[in-house]
N, C-alpha and C positions, 0 to 999 in steps of 0.2 A: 526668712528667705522665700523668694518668691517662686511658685511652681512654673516646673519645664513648661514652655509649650508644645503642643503635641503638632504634628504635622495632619493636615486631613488625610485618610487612607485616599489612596488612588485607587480608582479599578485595573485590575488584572487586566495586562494584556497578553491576551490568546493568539498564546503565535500557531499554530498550524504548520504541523510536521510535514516534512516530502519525502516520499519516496520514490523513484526512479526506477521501474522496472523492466527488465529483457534485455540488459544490458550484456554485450558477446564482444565489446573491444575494447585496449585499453584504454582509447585516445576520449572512449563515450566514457568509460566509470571516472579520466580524470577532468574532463567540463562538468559531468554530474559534481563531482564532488566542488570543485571552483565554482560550481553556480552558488550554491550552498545548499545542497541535498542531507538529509540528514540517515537517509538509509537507501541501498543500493541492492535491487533483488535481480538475483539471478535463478533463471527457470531450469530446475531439472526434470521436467517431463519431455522424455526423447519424442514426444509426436508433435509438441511444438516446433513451430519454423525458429523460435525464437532459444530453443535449448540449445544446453553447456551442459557438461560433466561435471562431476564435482572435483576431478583435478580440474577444469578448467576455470572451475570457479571458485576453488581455491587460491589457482595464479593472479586470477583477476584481484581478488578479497585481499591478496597482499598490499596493492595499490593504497585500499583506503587508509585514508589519517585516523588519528582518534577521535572518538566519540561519532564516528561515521559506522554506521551497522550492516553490516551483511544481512540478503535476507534467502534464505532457500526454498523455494517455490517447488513444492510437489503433487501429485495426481494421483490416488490411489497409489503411493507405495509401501513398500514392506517397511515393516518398522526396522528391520536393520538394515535396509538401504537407507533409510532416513537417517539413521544413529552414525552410518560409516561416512554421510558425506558430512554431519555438523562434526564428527573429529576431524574430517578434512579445512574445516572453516571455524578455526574459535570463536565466537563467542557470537554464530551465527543466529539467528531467529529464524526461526521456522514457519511457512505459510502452507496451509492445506487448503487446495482447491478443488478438491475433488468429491467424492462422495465417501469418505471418511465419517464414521460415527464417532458421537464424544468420546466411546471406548478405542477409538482407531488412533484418535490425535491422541490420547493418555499413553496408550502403549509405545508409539513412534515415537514421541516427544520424551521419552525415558520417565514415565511417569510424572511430566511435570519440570522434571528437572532442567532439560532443553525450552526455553517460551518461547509461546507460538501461536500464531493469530491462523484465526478460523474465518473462512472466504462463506459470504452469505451469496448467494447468487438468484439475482431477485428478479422476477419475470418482467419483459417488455409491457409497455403500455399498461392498461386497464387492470390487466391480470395481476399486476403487481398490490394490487391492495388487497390481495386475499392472502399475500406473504406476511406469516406474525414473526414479525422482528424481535420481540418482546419474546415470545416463548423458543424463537432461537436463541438468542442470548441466556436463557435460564438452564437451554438445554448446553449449550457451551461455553457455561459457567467459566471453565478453568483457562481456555483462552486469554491473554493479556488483551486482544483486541478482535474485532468483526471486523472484515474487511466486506466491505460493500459492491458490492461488483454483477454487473446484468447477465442473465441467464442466455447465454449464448452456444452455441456450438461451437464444440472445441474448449468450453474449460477457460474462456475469459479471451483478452488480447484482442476479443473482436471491434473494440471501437466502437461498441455500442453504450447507449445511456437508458437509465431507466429513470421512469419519474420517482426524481427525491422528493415532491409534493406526499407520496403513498405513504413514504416513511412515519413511524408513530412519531411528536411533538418530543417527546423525552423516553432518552434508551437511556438504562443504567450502566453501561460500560462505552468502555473508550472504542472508538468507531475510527474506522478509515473509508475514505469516499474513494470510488474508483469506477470504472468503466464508463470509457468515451470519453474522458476528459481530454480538454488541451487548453491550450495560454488565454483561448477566450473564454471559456462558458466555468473555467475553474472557481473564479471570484463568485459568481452567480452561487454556485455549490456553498462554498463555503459562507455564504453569507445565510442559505437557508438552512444549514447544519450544526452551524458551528454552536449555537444556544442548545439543541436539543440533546447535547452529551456533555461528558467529565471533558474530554479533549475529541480533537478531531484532528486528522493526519487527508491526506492528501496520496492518492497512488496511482501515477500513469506510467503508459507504456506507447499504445501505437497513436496517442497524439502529440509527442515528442520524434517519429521516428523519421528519419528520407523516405522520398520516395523518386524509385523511377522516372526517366521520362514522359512515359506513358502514364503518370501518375500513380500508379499503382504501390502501396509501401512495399519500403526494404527492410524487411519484419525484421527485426535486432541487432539493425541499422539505425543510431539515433543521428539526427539532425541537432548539433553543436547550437545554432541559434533557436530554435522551439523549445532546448533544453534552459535555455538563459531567462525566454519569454515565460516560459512555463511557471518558473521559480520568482519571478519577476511580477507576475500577477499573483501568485500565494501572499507575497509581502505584502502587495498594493493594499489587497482583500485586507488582509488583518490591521493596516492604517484604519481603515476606513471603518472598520469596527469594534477598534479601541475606543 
């Protein structure tokens, strides 16, 4: 009897997670979710223009489908503020953006038990290559992910981008890109990250969101079509580098 033939393996194709963040209505977490977002944060830091409560965003977090993630966005808080709003949100993911030590996230995060990605906040321009990405991830080992995000005022949301050029060639854990992204410059991102990690995810906020007539954004006010463009160029991105 003559041997199977085998199929040639294909290459792995690296889809590129999104996440949708500062979302404060329902009509935004249900386009995020119909765009096809794969996780949905909402900010409980009260001095954001962009926070929720965590009944509020508990109400929200009812909305999602399955296998759509809650995510909780905190600033320096107590670890049983932290504990009392993921009972308020099953089976929510925790993000720390604040100045939180590995021992901060351990203890909020219930030792582990709650997963929870750790926000690296990486300085503008020049300054950014003296950021060791490498000995932050050793240092926040226990982290499911980095969230990559520019050193701004205010703890993120600012719309600002740092140079992903700075970044080391290859990090040993799984990375999320963020700050300043939107529907244009996202493909660009992910084509110059996506090889350098295990995976790569994707996390906007104020380039997704309305704004005023005056131009000005309506901070956790999202804009239904930049959310659609947004998700729409993640896809293209990962065509193209299949």
């Amino acid at each position: 009897m003559s041997s199977p033939t085998l199929t040639p393996s294909l290459p792995v194709h690296r889809r590129t997670r999104i996440k949708i963040c500062g979302l404060t209505r329902e009509q935004d977490v249900d386009t995020a979710v119909h765009a096809g977002a794969d996780a949905i944060g909402f900010v409980l830091y009260p001095a954001s223009a962009r926070a929720v409560t965590a009944q509020r965003a508990a109400q929200l977090a009812r909305r999602l489908p399955p296998f759509v993630t809650p995510v909780l966005l905190f600033v320096n808080a107590l670890p049983a503020e932290v504990q009392a709003a993921a009972h308020q949100v099953p089976g929510a993911w925790l993000q720390f953006h604040g100045d939180e030590t590995p021992e901060d996230c351990w203890r909020a995060s219930d030792q582990g038990r709650l997963p929870y990605l750790r926000a690296a906040r990486i300085p503008l321009g020049d300054a950014g290559r003296d950021f060791n990405l490498l000995q932050y991830a050793q240092q926040y080992s226990q982290a499911r992910a980095l969230l990559l995000d520019a050193l701004v005022d205010g703890y993120g949301g600012g719309g600002q981008t740092f140079h992903w050029s700075h970044l080391p060639p290859s990090v040993p854990c799984h990375l999320v890109l963020s700050g300043g992204l939107t529907p244009e410059n996202v493909g660009d991102g992910i084509a110059q990250l996506q090889a350098c990690c295990p995976s790569l995810a994707v996390d906007v906020s104020s380039g997704v969101e309305a704004h005023h007539p005056d131009g000005s954004p309506r901070k956790g006010i999202k804009d239904c079509g930049k959310i659609q463009q947004f998700v729409a160029a993640v896809r293209a991105a990962d065509t193209l580098l299949a």
